[in-house]
C-alpha positions in Angstrom: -60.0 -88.3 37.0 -59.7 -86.8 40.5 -58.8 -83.5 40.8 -56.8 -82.4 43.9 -58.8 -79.4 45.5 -57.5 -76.3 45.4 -57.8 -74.8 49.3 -56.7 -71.1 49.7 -53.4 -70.6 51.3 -53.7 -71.3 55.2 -56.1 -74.0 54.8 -54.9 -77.6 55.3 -55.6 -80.3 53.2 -58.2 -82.7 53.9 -59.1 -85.8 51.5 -61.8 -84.6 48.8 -65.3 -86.3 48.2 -64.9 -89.5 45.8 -66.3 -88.1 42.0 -68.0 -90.7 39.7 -65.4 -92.6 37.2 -66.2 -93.8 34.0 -69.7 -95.5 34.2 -71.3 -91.9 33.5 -69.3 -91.7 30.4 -70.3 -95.4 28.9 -74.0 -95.7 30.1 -74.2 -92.3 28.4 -72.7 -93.4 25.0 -74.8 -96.4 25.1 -77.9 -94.3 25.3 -77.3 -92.2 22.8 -76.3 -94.9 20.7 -79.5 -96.6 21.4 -81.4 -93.1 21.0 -79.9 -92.2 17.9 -78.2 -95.3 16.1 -75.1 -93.3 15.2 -71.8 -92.9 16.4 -72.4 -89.5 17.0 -75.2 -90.2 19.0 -72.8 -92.5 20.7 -69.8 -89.4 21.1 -72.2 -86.7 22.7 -73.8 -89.3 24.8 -70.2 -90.1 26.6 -69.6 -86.7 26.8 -72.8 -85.9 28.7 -72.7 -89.0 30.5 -69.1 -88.2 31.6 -69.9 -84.9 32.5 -72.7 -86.2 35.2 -70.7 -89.3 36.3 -67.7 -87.5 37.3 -69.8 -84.8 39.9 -69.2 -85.5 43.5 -71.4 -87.2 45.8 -73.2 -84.6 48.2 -71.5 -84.3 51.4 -74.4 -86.0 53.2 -74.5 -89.0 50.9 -70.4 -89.4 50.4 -69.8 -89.2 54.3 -72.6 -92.3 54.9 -70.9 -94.2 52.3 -68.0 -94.1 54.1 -68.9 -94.3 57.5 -71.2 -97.4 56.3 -67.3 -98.7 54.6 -65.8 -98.5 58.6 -68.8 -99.6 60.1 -70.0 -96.5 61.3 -73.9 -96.2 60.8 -74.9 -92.2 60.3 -78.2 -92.0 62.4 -78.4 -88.2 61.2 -76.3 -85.4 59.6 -76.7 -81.8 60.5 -75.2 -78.7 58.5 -74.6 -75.9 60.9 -74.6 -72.9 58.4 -72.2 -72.7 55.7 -69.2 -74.0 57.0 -69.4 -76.8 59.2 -71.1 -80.0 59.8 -71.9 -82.7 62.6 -72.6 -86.6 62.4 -74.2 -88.7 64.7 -73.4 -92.0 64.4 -73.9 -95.3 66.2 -70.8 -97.1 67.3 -71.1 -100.5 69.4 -74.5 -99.9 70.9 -73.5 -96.2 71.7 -74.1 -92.6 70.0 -71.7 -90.5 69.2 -70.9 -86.9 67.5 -68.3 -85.7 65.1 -68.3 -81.7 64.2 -66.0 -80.0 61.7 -65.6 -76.1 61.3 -64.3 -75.2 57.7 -61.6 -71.9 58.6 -63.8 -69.3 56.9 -62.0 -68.0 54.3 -64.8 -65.6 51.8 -63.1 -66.8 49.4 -64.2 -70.2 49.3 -66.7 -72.0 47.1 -69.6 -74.3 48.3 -67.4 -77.4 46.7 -64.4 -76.4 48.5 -66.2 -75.9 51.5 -68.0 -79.7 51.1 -65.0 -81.8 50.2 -62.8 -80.2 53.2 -65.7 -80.8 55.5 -65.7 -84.7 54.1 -62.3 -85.1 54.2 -62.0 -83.4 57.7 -64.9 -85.8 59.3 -63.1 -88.8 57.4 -60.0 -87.4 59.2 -62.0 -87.5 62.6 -64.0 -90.9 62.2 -60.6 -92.9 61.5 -59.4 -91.2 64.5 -62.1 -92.3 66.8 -61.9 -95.5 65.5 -58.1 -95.8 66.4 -59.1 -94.1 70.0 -61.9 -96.8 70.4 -60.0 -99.7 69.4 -57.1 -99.1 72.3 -59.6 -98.7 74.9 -61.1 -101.9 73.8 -57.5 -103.7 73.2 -55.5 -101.9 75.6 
């Protein structure tokens, strides 16, 4: 169940962080099945367990996933205040940086501010990739 974040008008979409699916929700009925050996042990379990399995990873953790998935490796992330972010990365034998600026808008909550910053740096990483890939195979 992902929900399509909600930026304030003037702010372009960018891809949101990946939230947990439905693994929350059935580990959790299965323990409080096991804790209480009643279905309604069972129905508050899933509900809790749903609840925590659908949060988003944090920034830091969903960006190396997914720069590990293009076969970026993250050597360090950096958060530069509230609104931005930088990467380094290693990339053929070589170290780069990616850094994205969030257009400050008060308005904004922290899990806005995190899944643009994701989806912005995703935005980046598959264009460096494309970049690096024509200098390689011109």
């Amino acid at each position: 169940m992902n929900e399509t974040p909600k930026y304030p008008n003037g702010i372009e979409y960018r891809q949101p962080r990946p939230r947990g699916t439905m693994a929350g929700a059935i580990l959790g009925s299965l323990l409080g099945y096991a804790l209480t050996q009643n279905s309604g042990g069972t129905v508050a379990g899933g509900v809790v367990g749903g609840a925590f399995g659908n949060q988003p990873l944090s920034l830091h953790q969903a960006l190396r996933q997914k720069f590990n998935e293009k076969g970026l490796q993250i050597i360090n992330f950096y958060r530069l205040g509230r609104f931005a972010a930088k990467v380094l990365f290693l990339y053929q034998e070589k170290y780069w940086t990616l850094e994205s600026h969030v257009p400050q808008f008060p308005e904004m909550e922290i899990e806005q501010i995190e899944d643009w910053l994701y989806g912005d740096l995703v935005e980046q990483s598959e264009n460096f990739l494309n970049q690096a890939d024509l200098r390689l195979h011109p």
